[in-house]
C-alpha positions as CSV (number, residue, x, y, z in Angstrom):
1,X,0.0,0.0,0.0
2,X,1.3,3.5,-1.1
3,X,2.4,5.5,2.1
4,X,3.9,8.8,2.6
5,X,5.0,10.4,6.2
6,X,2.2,12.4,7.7
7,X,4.2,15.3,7.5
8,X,3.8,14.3,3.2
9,X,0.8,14.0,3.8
10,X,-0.4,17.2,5.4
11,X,1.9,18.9,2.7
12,X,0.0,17.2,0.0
13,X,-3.4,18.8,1.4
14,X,-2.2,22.2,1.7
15,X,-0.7,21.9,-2.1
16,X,-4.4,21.0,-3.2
17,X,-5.7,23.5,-1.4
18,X,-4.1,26.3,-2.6
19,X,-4.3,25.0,-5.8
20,X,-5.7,22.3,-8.8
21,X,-4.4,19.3,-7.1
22,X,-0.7,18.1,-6.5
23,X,2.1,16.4,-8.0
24,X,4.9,14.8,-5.6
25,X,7.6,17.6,-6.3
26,X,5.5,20.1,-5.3
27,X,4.6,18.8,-2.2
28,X,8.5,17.7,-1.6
29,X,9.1,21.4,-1.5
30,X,6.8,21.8,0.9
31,X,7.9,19.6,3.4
32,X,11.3,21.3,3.0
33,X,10.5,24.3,3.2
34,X,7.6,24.6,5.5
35,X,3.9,25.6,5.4
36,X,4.3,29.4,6.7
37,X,7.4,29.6,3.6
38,X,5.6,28.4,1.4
39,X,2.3,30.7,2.3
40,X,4.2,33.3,2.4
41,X,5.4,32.7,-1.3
42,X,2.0,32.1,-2.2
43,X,0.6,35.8,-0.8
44,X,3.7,37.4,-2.4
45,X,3.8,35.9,-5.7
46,X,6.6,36.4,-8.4
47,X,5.6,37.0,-12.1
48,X,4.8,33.6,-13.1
49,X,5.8,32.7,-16.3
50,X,3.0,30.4,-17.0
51,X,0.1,33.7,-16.7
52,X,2.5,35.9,-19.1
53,X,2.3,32.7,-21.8
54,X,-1.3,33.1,-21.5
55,X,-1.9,36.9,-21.8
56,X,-6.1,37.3,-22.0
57,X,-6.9,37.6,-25.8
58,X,-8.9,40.5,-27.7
59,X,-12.5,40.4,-27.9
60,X,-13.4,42.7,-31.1
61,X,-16.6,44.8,-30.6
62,X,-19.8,42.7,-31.6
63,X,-20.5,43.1,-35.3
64,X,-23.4,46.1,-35.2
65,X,-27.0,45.0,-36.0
66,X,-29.3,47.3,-35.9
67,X,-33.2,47.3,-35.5
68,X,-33.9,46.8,-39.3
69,X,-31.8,43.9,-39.8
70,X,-32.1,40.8,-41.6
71,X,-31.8,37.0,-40.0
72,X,-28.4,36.3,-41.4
73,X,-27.2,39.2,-39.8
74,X,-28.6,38.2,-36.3
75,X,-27.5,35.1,-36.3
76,X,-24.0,36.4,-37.7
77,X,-23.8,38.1,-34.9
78,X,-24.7,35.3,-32.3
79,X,-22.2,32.9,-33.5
80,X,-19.1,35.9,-33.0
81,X,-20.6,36.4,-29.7
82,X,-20.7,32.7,-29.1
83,X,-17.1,32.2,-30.2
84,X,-15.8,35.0,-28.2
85,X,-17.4,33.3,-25.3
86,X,-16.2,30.1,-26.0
87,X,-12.6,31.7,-26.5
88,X,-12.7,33.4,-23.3
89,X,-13.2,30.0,-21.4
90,X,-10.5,28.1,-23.2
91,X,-8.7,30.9,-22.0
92,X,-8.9,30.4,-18.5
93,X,-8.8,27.0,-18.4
94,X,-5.7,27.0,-20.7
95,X,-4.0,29.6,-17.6
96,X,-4.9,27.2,-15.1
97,X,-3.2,24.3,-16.8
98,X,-0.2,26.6,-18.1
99,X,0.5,28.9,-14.6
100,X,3.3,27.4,-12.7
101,X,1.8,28.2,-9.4
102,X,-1.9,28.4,-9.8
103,X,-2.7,29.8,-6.3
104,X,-3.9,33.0,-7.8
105,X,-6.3,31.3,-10.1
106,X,-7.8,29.3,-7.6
107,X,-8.2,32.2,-5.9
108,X,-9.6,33.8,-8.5
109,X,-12.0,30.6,-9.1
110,X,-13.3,30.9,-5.8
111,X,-14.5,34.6,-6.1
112,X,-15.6,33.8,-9.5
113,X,-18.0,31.3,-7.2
114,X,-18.5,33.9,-4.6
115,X,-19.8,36.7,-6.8
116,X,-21.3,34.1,-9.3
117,X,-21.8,36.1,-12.6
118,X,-23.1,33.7,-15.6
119,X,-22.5,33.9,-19.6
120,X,-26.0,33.3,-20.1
121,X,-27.5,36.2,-19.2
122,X,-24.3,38.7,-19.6
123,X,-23.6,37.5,-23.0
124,X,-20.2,39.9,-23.6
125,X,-16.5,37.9,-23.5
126,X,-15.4,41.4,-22.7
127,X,-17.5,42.3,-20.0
128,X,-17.0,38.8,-18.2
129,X,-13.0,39.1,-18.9
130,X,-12.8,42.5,-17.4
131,X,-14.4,41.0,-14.0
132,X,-12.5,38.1,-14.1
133,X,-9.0,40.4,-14.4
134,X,-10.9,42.5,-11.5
135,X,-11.5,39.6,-9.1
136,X,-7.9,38.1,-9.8
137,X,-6.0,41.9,-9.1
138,X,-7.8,42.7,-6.5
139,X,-8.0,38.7,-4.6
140,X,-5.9,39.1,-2.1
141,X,-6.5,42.7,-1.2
142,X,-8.9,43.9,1.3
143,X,-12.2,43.3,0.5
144,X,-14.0,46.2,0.9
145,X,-12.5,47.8,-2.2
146,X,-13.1,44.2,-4.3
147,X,-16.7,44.3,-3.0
148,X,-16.8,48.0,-4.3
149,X,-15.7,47.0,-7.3
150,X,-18.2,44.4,-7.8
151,X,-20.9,46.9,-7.2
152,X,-20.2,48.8,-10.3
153,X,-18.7,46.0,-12.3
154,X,-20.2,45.7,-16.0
155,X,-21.0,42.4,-15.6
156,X,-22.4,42.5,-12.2
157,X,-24.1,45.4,-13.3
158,X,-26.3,43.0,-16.2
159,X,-26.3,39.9,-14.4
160,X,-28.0,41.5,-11.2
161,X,-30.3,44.3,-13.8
162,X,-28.2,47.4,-11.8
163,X,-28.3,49.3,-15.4
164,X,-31.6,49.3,-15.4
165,X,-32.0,50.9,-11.2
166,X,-32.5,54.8,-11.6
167,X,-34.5,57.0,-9.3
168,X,-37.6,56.8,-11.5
169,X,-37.8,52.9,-10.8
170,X,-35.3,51.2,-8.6
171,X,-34.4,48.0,-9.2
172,X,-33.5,46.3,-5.7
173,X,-31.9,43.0,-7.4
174,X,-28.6,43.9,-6.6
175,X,-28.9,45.5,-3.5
176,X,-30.2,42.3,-2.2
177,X,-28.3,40.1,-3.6
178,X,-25.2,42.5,-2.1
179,X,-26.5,41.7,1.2
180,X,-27.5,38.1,1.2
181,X,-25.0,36.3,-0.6
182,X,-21.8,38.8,-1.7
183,X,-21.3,40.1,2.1
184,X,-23.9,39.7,4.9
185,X,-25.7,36.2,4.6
186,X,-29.2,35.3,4.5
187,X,-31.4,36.9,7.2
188,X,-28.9,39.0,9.1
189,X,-30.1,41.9,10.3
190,X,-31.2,43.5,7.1
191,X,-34.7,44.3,5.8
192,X,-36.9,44.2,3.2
193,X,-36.6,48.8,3.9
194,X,-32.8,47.7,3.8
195,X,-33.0,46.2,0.6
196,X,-35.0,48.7,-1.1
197,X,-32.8,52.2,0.2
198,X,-30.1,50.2,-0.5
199,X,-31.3,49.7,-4.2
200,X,-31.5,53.4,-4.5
201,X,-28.1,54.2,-3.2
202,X,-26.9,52.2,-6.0
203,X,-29.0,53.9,-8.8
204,X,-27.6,55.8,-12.0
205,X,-25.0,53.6,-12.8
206,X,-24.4,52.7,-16.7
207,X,-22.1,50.6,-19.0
208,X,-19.6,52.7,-20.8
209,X,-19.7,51.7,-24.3
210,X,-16.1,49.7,-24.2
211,X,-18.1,47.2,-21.5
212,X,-15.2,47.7,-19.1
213,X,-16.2,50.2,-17.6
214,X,-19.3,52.3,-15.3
215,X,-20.2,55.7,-15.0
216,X,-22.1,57.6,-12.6
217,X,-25.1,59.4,-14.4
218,X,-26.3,62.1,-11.7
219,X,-29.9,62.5,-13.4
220,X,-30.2,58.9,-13.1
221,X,-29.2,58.6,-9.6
222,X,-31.2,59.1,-6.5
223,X,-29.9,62.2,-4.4
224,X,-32.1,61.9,-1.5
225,X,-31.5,60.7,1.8
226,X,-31.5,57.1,2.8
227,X,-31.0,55.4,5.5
228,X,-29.3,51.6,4.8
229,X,-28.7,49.5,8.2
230,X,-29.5,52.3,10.3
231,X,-26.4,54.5,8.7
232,X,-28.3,57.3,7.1
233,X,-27.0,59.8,4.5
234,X,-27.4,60.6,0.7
235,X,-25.7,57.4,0.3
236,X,-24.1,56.1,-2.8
237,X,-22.7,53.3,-3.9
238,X,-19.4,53.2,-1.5
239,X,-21.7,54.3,1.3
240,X,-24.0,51.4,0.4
241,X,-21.2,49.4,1.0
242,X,-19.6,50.4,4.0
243,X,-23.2,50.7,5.6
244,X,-23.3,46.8,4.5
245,X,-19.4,45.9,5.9
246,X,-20.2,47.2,9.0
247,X,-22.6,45.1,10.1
248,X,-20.7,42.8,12.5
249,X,-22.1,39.8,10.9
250,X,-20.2,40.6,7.8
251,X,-16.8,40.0,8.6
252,X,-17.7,36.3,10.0
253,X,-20.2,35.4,6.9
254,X,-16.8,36.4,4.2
255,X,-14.9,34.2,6.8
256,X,-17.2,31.2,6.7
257,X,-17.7,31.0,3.2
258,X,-14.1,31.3,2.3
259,X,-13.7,28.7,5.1
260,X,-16.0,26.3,3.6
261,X,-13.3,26.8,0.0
262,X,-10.1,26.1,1.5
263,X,-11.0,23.7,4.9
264,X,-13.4,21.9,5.3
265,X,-17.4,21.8,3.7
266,X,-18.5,21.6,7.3
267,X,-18.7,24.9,8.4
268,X,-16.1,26.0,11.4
269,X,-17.0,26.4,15.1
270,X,-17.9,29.5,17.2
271,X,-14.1,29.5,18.0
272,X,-12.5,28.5,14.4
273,X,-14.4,31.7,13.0
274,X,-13.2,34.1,15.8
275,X,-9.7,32.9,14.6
276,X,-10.2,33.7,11.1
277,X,-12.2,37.1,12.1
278,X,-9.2,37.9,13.9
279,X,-7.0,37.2,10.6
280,X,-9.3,39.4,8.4
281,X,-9.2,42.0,11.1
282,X,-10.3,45.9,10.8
283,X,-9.3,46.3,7.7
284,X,-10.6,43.0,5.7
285,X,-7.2,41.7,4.6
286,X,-7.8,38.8,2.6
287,X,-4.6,37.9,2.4
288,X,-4.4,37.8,6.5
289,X,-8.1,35.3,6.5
290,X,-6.4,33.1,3.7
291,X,-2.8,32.7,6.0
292,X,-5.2,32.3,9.2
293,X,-7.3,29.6,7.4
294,X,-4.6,27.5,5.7
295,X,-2.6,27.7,9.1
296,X,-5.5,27.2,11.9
297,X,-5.4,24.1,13.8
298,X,-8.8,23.3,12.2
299,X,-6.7,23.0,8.9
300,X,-4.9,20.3,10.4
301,X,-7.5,18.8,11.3
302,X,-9.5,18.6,8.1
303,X,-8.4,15.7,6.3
304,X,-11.1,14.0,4.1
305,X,-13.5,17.0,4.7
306,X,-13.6,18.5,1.3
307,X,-15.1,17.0,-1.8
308,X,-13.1,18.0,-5.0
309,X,-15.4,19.9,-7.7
310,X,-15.2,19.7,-11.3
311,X,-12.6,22.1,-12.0
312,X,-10.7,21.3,-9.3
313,X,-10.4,17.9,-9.9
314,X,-10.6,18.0,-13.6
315,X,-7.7,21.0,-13.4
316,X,-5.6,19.0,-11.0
317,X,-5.8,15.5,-12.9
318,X,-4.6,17.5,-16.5
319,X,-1.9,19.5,-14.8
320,X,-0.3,16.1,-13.0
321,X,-0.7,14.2,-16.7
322,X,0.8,17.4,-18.4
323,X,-2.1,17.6,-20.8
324,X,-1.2,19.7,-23.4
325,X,-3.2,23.5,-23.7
326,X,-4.1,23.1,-27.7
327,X,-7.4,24.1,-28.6
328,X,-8.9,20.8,-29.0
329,X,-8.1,19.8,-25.8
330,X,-9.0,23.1,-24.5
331,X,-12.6,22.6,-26.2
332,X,-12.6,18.8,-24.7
333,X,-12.0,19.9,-21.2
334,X,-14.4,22.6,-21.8
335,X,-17.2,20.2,-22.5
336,X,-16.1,17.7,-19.5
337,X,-16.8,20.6,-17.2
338,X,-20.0,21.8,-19.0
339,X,-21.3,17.8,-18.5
340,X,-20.2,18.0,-14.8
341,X,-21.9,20.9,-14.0
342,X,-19.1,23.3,-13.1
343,X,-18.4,25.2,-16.8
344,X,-16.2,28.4,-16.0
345,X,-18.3,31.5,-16.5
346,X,-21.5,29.4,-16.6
347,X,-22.9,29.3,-13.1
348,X,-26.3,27.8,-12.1
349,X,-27.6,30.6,-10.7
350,X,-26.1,33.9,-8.4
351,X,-25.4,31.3,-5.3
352,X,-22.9,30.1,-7.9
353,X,-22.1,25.9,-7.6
354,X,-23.0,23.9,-4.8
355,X,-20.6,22.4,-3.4
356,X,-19.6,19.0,-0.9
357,X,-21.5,15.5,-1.5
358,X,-23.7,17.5,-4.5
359,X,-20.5,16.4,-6.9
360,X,-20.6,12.3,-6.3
361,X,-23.8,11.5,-7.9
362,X,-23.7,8.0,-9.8
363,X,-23.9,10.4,-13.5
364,X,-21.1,12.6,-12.3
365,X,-19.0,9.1,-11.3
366,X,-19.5,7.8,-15.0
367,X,-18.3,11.1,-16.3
368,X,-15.9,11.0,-14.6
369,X,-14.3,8.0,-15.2
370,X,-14.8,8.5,-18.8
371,X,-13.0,11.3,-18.6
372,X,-9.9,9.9,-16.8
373,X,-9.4,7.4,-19.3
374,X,-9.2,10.4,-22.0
375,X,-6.8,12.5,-20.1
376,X,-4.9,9.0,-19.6
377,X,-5.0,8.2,-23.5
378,X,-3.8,12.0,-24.1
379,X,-1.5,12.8,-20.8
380,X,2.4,11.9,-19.7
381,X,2.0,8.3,-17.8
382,X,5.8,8.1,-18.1
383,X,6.5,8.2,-14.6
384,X,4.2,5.4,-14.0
385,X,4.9,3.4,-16.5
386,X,8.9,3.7,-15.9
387,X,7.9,2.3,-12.5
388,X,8.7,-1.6,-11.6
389,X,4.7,-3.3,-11.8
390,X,5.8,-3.7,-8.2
391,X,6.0,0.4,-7.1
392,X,3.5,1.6,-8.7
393,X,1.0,1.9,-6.4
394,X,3.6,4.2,-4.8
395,X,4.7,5.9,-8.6
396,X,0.8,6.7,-8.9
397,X,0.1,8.0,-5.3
398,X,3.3,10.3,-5.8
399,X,2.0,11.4,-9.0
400,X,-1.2,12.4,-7.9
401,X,-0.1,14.1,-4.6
402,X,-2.1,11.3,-2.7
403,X,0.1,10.0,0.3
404,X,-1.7,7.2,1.0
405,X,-4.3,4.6,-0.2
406,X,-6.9,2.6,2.0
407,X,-6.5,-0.9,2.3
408,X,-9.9,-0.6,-0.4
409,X,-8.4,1.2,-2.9
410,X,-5.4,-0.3,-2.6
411,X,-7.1,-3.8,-3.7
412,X,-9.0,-2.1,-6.1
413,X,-6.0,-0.7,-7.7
414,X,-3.7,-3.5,-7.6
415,X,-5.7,-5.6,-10.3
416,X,-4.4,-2.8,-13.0
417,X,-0.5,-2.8,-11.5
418,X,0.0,-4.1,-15.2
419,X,-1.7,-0.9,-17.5
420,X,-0.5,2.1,-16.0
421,X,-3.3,3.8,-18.1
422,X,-6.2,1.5,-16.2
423,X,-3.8,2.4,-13.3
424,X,-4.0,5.9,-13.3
425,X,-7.6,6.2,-14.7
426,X,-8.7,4.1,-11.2
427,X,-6.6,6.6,-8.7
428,X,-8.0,9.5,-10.5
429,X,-11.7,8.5,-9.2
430,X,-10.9,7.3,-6.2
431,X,-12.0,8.4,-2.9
432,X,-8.5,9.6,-2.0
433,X,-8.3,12.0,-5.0
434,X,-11.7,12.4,-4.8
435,X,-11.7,13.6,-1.2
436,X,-9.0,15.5,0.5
């Protein structure tokens, strides 16, 4: 049976954690160097040559159409707007597979999650691409000036209708959604009076034409007195915000579901969240709750306790097997995550994914194992298959980043000692690199 040190092993989960899975070296280097080393790397990253190979590509202006045009022209116009989309996913998933250390895209990922903002509805590569570059600059920041950002974000801005919220007819989508799922959490403390002054604090804004872009329109914007969580004021959109943030339930709901990303789908304890408050402190560092979380004693704790989604695994598995970033495998992985339910830039809805047990149905298992077998026929299985039949069990769990198998697996896996590519499709769905 494969087994690493538990020292190996606890490396191995913080690599997947702050991360698309692990590969032996990585978590080698860990071990050497130390956790709080190698966290500190990760908050102070170095250019990474993988993110400059994969510079975000141009997304022409959408060919005009205008009210008297014909059908060909329509649907001309649909298909460049499909293929922009479609290019702008490749995209990321290429810079996943091709960064060297992909802390800041998973990151990334998880506020992508966090302030779930869906294709279907936006319908502009460029608009989605600007809040994607927006949510990976600003990360690790403090969140305050991220969840300003979102406020007035293009994208945000169509997704939640807040182009169409002036002071003749506020629309109170965003507002809410602001307080229950971007920063406050379902039910605390806020009203349905919250919601709507809060909705006309953030009237007037509108896209600028390049969709990168808000602007402030004063006619359009209400510039009467309102009074949002008991802070009253002619409030706009950054006193809409801080009204929200300081609500002392804030800081523990951005905790907990960031807590629920990198530790553990079981949410933490009265005393795990003080912890992590304490990390985020005064001034919302993210970068302080992300060091607090992946260093708590709960961390340590958390073995088995989160579930791998879709892009995490699916990520993680390519990256270990060195799958190349062409566009047809781009477009293959693409359509692997669409069947899985976890398509970047696709969310269900504005909760963004679920998350935990929700990913091992019996349909996800079959896709799954389907597509193990492809990334097996297309990856590297030379370090496997360079292996003696005899170590690699071992050869496989090093691959993977999985220190050790249970005596199940184990006698699951030993069957395909012979075809590293049965082999390697097995460990990839098993509950140890299913679960971590």
């Amino acid at each position: 049976m494969s087994t690493q040190s538990a020292a190996w092993i606890a490396a191995a989960r913080l690599v997947r954690r702050t991360g698309f899975g692990a590969s032996g070296p990585a978590v080698d280097a860990v071990v050497r160097s130390g956790p709080e080393t190698y966290l500190a790397g990760l908050l102070a990253p170095a250019a990474d040559p993988g993110a400059a190979a994969t510079p975000l590509p141009p997304f022409p202006p959408l060919a005009p159409v205008g009210r008297n045009a014909d059908r060909a022209a329509r649907l001309a116009r649909n298909k460049q707007r499909r293929e922009q989309l479609q290019q702008l996913t490749s995209w990321w998933l290429g810079r996943m597979l091709s960064v060297h250390q992909p802390f800041t895209e998973r990151i990334t990922f998880g506020w992508h999650d966090h302030f779930a903002t869906a294709a279907s509805k936006v319908r502009s590569a460029t608009a989605l691409a600007h809040q994607n570059e927006t949510l990976r600059r600003l990360g690790t920041g403090d969140f305050r000036t991220l969840a300003q950002a979102m406020l007035v974000d293009p994208a945000m801005l169509i997704w939640l209708d807040g182009q169409k919220n002036t002071v003749r007819g506020a629309n109170e989508n965003l507002a809410r959604e602001f307080m229950e799922l971007f920063a406050l959490g379902h039910g605390d403390g806020y009203t349905e009076t919250d919601v709507r002054e809060g909705a006309r604090a953030l009237t007037g804004w509108r896209i600028d034409a390049g969709q990168v872009s808000a602007t402030l329109r004063p006619r359009l914007h209400d510039q009467t007195p309102k009074t949002v969580l008991g802070v009253t004021g002619n409030l706009d959109q950054a006193g809409f915000c801080d009204a929200v943030l300081a609500r002392p339930a804030a800081a523990g709901y951005v905790c907990g579901r960031w807590y629920g990303q990198l530790v553990s789908d079981t949410p933490p304890d009265a005393a795990t969240l003080a912890r992590l408050v304490a990390g985020y402190g005064a001034h919302r560092d993210l970068a302080g709750l992300f060091r607090a979380a992946y260093l708590d004693e709960s961390f340590a704790r958390a073995a088995n306790s989160i579930v791998a989604g879709p892009v995490e695994w699916l990520i993680g598995a390519a990256r270990a097997l060195k799958v190349g970033t062409d566009a047809a495998t781009l477009t293959r992985l693409a359509g692997i995550l669409r069947g899985l339910g976890q398509l970047p830039f696709d969310p269900p809805n504005v909760s963004g994914w679920p998350s935990g047990h929700a990913w091992l149905s019996t349909a996800a298992a079959q896709l799954r194992l389907q597509a193990a077998g492809w990334l097996c026929r297309t990856g590297d299985l030379s370090f496997v298959s360079a292996a003696a039949p005899g170590q690699r069990l071992d050869a496989v769990g090093y691959l993977l980043g999985v220190g050790t198998f249970s005596d199940r697996t184990a006698a699951a896996l030993k069957p395909a000692l012979g075809n590293p590519a049965t082999l390697v499709t097995l460990a990839l769905t098993s509950p140890e690199y299913l679960v971590h």
